[in-house]
N, C-alpha and C positions, 0 to 999 in steps of 0.2 A: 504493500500500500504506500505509496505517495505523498505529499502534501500541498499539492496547488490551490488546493479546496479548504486548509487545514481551520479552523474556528471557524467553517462559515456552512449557512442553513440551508437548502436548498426546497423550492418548491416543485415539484415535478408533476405536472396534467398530464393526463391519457398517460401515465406511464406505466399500464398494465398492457400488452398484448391483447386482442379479443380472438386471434389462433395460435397455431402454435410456429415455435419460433422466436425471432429479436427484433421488437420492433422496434425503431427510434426513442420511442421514450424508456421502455426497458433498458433499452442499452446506456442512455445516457443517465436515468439513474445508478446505473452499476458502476460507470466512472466517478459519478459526481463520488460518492461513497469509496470508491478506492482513493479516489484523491483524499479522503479526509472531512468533506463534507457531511455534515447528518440531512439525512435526506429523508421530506415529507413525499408520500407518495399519493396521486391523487388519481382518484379512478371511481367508476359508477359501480364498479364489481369489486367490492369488500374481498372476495375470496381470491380473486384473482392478483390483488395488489399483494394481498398477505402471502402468496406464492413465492413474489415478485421478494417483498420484505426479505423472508425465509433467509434467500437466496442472497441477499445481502449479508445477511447475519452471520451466515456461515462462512465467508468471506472475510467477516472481523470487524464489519460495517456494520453505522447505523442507521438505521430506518424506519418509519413511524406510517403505519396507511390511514387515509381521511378518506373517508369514500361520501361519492355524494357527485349533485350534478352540478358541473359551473357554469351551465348557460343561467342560475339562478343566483341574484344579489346577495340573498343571506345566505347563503352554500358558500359563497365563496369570502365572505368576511366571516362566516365561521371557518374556514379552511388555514385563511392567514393568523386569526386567530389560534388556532391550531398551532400551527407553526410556531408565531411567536412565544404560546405558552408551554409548550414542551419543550423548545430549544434555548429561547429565552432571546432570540432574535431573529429577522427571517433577512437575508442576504440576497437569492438568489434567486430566481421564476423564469422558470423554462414552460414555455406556452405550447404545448405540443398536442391539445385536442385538436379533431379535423376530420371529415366527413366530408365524400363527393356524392355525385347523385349525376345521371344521364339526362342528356338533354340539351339542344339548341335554342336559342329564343322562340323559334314557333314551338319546342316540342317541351320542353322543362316543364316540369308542374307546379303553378306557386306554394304548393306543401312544400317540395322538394327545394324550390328554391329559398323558403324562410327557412328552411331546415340546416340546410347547408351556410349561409349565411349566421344563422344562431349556435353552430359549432364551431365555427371557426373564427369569425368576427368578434360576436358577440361576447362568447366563453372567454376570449383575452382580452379585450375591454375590460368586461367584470374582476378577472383574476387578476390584472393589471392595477386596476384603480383599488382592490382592496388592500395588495401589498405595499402599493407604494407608502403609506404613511407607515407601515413598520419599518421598511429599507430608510427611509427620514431617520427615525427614531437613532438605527444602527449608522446612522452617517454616510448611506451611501448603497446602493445594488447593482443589479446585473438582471434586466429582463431579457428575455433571450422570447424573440416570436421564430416559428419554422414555416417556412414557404415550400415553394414547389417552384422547381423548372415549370408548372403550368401555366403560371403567372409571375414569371422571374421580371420582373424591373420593367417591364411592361412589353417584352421584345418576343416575349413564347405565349403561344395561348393551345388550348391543347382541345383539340378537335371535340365533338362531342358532351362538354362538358362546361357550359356556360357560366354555370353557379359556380363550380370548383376554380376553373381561371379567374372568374371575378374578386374571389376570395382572395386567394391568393396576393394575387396583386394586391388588392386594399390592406394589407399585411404591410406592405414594404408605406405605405401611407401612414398607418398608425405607429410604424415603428420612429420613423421619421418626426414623428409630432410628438410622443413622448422624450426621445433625445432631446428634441429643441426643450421643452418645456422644463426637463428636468439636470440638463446638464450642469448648472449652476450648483446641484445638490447634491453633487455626487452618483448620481446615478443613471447610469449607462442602459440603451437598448437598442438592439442589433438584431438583424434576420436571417437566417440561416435557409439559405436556400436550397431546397433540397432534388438532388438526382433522380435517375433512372437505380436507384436502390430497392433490393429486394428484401422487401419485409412481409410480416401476415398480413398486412393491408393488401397487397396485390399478389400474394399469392395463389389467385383464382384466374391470373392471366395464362400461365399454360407454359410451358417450355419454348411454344415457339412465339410468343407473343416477349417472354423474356429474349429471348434473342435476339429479335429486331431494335429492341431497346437497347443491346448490348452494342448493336452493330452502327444505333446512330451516336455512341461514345466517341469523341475523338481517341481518348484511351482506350477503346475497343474492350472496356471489363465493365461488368457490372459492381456498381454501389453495396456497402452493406452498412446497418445499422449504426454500424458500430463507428464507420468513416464519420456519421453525421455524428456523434455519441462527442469525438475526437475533439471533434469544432466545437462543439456546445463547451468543453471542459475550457479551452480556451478564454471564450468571450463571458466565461462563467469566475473566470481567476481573476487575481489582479497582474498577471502579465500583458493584459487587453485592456489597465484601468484609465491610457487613454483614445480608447476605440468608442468611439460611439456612433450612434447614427449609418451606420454600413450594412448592407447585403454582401453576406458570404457564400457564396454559390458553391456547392459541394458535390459537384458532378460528374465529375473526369473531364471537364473542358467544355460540356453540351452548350451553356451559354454563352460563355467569350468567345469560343471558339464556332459559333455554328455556321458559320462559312466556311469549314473547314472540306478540303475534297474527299468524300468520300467512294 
């Protein structure tokens, strides 16, 4: 174990898997916790996060599960709440709930699309605005939002998938206006952009559906959890404490590089 992380709290959403496997937020609570971090774990399935816990534990880490939903105000000021009173300060919030749904502007369903907007938008607004008065308290934090190559920086939008590109994007917007608003205070927020990585969220694309994703890499490899996990520890330390305001695209080259000849 580490110490990049050492006396500081971390908040972690969606950080339980819903298959099997390492999803982004699993993974990046298992770093935050090797480095030395105590890490809350936030998740709608109690049994699932307690898995998740476990598995810290045994590792020599500490971890603590809140379950509950944070597309809701008092879920998620009881959740920081949490946090600050078990650990006794909250440092860090890695915003990684997120839901897509199918659909073009004629075809999307408005369920579909408040739905998709209310897990992803929404759920980091609330989780946002509830930590930040405890990150004050402690002099300072680290919000960490996750994107998608599907709405990277405004230059990818991803066929089929209206709400989820829209989302995404509005991401690199809130991240940006939190920075602004808070840099004076110490406290930092940044977006992690996330690849053609394979976790249990997209597990139900197929082999050869992985593969086409593999093959428009300029590195020709597929992403795993753990790459994004990487990044998060980073903008989550104070080796990044004067980074703020940036999108970290974590994809093998797919957006800098998407003129590249393939």
């Amino acid at each position: 174990m580490a110490d990049r992380l050492k006396g500081k709290v971390a908040v972690v959403t969606g950080a339980a898997p819903r298959g099997e496997g390492v999803g982004n937020g699993m993974a990046t609570a298992i770093l935050f916790a090797r480095e030395g971090a105590k890490v809350v774990l936030v998740n709608r399935s109690a049994e699932r996060a307690e898995k998740l816990a476990q598995l810290i534990k045994k590792e020599g880490g500490e971890a603590s599960v809140f379950a509950g939903d944070v597309a809701k105000p008092d879920v998620c000021e009881a959740m920081a709440d949490f946090a600050a009173k078990t650990y006794g300060r909250l440092d860090i919030l890695h915003n990684n709930v997120g839901i897509g749904a199918p659909g073009t502007p004629e075809t999307v369903t408005l369920e579909d699309w408040h739905k998709v907007i209310e897990a992803n938008l929404t759920t980091t607004m609330l989780c946002t605005k509830a930590c930040l008065p405890r990150m004050k308290q402690g002099g300072g934090g680290s919000v960490i939002m996750v994107s998608s190559i599907a709405g990277a920086l405004g230059l990818m939008g991803s066929p089929g998938a209206v709400a989820y590109s829209t989302v995404k994007a509005g991401l690199h917007g809130f991240t940006m206006s939190v920075a602004a608003d808070y840099a004076t205070q110490n406290i930092r927020a940044n977006c992690i952009v996330v690849g053609s990585v394979h976790t249990p969220m997209v597990a139900h694309l197929g082999a050869e559906a992985r593969e086409r994703r593999r093959k428009m890499v300029p590195m020709q490899t597929e992403g795993t959890a753990w790459d994004i996990a990487y990044g998060a520890v980073y903008l989550a330390s104070d080796e990044s404490r004067w980074v703020t305001g940036i999108t970290l695209p974590i994809d093998g080259g797919l957006v800098n590089l998407r003129a590249w000849p393939r």
